[in-house]
C-alpha positions in Angstrom: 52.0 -29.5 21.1 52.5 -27.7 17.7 50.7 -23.6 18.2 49.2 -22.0 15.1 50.1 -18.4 14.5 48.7 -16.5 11.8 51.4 -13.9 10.0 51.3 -10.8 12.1 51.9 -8.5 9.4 48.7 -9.5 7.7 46.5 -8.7 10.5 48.3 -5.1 11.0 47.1 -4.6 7.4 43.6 -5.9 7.9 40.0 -4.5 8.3 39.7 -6.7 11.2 42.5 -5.3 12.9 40.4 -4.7 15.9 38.3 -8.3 16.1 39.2 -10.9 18.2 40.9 -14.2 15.4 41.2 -16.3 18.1 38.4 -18.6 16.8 39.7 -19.1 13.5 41.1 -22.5 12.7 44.5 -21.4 11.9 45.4 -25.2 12.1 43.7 -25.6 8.6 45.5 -22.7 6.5 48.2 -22.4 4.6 52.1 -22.9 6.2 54.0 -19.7 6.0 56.9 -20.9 8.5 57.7 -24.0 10.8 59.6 -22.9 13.7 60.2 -25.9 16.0 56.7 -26.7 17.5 55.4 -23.1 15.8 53.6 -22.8 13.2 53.0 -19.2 11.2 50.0 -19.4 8.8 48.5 -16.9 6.1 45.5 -16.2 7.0 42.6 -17.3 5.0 39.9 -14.5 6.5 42.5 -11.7 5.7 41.0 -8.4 4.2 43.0 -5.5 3.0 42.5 -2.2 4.3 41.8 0.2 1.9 41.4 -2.4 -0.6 39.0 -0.7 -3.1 41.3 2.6 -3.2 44.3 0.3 -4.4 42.7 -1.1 -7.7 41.1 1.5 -9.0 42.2 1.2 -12.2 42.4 5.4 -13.8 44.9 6.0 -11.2 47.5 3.7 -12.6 50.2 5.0 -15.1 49.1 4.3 -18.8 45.4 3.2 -17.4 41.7 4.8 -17.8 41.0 8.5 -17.7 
């Protein structure tokens, strides 16, 4: 029986860090890795922390302000 995984790196990064996934159908997103009869996925409900602060655009070099 094939078991979905999503990318663990993603969720360390996410604002749902602390919610439980295990309802998501991970069966139905995107292939990151085939390991045997594992499966890693990208998850499709990830959110980036912090995510606002990254593209503001006046703090990039050459940008804005």
């Amino acid at each position: 029986m094939t078991q979905y995984y999503p990318k663990a790196g993603r969720c360390r990064g996410c604002e749902k860090v602390s919610a439980n996934c295990s309802s998501l159908d991970f069966a139905s997103m995107p292939v990151h890795r085939r390991d045997g009869a594992d499966v890693v996925v990208i998850c499709t409900e990830f959110r980036q922390v912090n995510r606002a602060d990254s593209l503001k655009e006046h703090v990039r070099r050459g940008r804005g302000a």
